[in-house]
VOKOL-154864 format. One record per residue (C-alpha): residue number from 1; x, y, z. Coordinates in steps of 0.2 Angstrom, whole numbers. Layout:
BEGIN
NUM|X|Y|Z
...
END
This chain:
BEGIN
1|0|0|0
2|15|13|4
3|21|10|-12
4|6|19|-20
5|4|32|-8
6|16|45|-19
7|5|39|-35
8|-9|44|-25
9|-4|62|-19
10|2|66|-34
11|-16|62|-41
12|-24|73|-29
13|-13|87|-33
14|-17|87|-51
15|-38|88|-49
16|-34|103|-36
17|-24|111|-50
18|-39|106|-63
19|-55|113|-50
20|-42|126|-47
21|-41|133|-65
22|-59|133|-68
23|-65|145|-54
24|-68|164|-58
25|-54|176|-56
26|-63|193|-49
27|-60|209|-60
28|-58|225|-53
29|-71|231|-63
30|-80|218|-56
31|-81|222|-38
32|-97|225|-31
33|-101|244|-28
34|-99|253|-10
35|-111|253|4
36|-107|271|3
37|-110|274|-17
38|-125|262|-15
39|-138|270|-1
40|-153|268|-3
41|-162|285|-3
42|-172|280|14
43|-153|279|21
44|-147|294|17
45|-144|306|30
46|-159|319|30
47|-151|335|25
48|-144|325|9
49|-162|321|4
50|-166|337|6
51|-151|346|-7
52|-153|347|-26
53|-145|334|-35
54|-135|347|-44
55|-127|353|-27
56|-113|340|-16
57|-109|343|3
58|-90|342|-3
59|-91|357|-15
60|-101|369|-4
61|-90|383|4
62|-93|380|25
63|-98|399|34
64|-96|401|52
65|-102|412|65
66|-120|410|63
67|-134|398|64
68|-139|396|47
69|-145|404|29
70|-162|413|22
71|-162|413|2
72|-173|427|0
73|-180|426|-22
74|-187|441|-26
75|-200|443|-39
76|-194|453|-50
77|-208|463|-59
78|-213|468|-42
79|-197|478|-40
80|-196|483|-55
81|-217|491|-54
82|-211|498|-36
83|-201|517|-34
84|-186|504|-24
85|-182|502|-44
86|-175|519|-47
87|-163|520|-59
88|-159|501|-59
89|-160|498|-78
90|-148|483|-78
91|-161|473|-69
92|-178|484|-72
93|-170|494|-91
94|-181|492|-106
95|-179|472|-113
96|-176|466|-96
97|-189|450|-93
98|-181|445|-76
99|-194|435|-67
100|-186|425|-49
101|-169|435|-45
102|-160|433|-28
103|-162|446|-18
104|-147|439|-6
105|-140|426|4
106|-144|430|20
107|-133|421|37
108|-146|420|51
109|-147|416|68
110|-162|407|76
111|-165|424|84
112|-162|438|74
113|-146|440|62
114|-129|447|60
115|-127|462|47
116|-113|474|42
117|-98|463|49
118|-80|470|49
119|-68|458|35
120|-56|460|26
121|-59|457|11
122|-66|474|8
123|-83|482|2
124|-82|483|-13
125|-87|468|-27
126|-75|467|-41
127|-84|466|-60
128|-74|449|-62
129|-84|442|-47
130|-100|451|-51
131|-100|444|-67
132|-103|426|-60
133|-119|429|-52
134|-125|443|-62
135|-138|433|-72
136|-147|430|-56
137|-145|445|-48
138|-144|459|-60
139|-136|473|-54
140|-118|478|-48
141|-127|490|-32
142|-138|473|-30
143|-122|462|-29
144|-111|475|-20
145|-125|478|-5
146|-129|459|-2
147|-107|457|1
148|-105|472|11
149|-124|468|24
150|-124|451|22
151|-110|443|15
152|-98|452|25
153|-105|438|39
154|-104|423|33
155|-87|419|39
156|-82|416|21
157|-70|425|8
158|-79|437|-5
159|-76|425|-21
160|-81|409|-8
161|-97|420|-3
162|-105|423|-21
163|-99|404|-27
164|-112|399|-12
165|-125|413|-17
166|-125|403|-34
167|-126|384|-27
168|-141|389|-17
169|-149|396|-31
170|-146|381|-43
171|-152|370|-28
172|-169|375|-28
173|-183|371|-42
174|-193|386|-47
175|-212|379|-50
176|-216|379|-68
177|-232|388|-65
178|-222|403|-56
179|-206|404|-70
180|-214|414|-81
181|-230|421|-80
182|-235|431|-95
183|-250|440|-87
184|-256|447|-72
185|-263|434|-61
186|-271|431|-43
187|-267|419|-32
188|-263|415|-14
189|-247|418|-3
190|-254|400|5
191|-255|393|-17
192|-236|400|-22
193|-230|392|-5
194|-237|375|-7
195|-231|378|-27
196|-211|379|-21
197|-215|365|-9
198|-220|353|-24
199|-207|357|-31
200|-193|353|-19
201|-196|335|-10
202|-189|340|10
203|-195|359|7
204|-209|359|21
205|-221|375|28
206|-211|379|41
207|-196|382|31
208|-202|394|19
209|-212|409|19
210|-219|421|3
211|-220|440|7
212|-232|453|-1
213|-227|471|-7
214|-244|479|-1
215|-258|467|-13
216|-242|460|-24
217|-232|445|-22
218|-213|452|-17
219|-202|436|-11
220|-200|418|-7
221|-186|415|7
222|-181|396|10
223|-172|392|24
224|-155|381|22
225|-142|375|34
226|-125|378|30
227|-124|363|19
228|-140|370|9
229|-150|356|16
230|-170|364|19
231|-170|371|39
232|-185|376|47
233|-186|393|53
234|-199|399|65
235|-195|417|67
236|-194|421|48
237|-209|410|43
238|-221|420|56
239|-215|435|44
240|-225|427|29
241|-237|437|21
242|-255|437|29
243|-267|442|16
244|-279|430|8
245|-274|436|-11
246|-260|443|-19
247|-257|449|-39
248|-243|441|-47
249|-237|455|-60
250|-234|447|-76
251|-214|446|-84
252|-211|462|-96
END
């Protein structure tokens, strides 16, 4: 019997070499995909639910010294129709059709808000950083007032500041029915609301609130934390507009 054992081992070395051979070798293009990459939208963390899918937590300039952010978009034809207009032909001038404009980016505390803060990066917004936001907020006095009230608070440098102004815009979906409203219309402060609500799944009552300019429709500020995920806000939604109806001017 001993004599065949070294037949035998050597037997049972090659079938291990045979099954061996036949089994799968694993790409890397194979492996499967992260628990990371492949969340489930349910597992996500909340405020990630909440952000545009145009906008990542990585990207997004990180203010300090405050609680969190009002995005205030202001009607355009409103302005335009009021005497706050003045002279403000880039914005309100004769072939202008703006319709939602950011008024500002505004840092916010739970109770009242910072304003006017010393920096130093200045007061005055160059044209090469205006340019990037002018086609939301048309105007150089528009652009150079927001920095020196508002943004001068955020905690973040000037060209950091009006990057942020732009992700918060582009991560909020204007209602189709509100984009570009040809004539005159009458509706409720309670209808435009529930409209941007719709709109942006996460966006809920208490973190929005419409304004009126006397009988017309004047703004929409949504609240976002500092990763530009929807925050409610009690102190700025108890300043929504109380009235029952409200005209919506129509786009020049």
């Amino acid at each position: 019997m001993g004599r065949y054992t070294g037949f035998i081992a050597f037997g049972l070395m090659l079938a291990a070499a045979a099954v061996y051979s036949f089994l799968s070798v694993e790409a890397p293009g194979d492996r499967p995909a992260s628990t990371a990459s492949s969340q489930t939208p349910s597992t996500q963390p909340k405020a990630e639910q909440a952000r545009s899918p145009t906008v990542t937590a990585s990207s997004i300039p990180q203010g300090s010294g405050f609680d969190f952010y009002v995005l205030a978009l202001s009607w355009s034809p409103t302005f335009c129709d009021s005497e706050a207009a003045g002279r403000n032909r880039e914005q309100c001038g004769e072939g202008k059709d703006f319709s939602w404009v950011v008024h500002g980016l505004w840092p916010q505390n739970d109770k009242g808000w910072p304003e006017n803060c010393p920096t130093s990066e200045g007061t005055r917004v160059p044209e090469r950083i205006g340019r990037t936001v002018m086609d939301i907020m048309p105007s150089m006095g528009l652009i150079g007032h927001q920095w020196r009230k508002h943004g001068s608070c955020s905690g973040l440098s000037m060209s950091d500041y009006f990057k942020l102004v732009r992700q918060a815009h582009d991560s909020i979906r204007i209602p189709a029915e509100l984009s570009d409203v040809g004539r005159e219309s009458r509706t409720s402060p309670q209808a435009v609301e529930a409209a941007f609500i719709r709109s942006n799944p996460g966006l809920t009552r208490s973190a929005v609130a419409v304004t009126c300019d006397r009988e017309r429709v004047d703004e929409v500020r949504i609240c976002l934390d500092k990763s530009l995920g929807f925050r409610n806000c009690p102190e700025v939604d108890s300043r929504s507009c109380r009235r029952s109806e409200i005209t919506i001017p129509p786009v020049r």
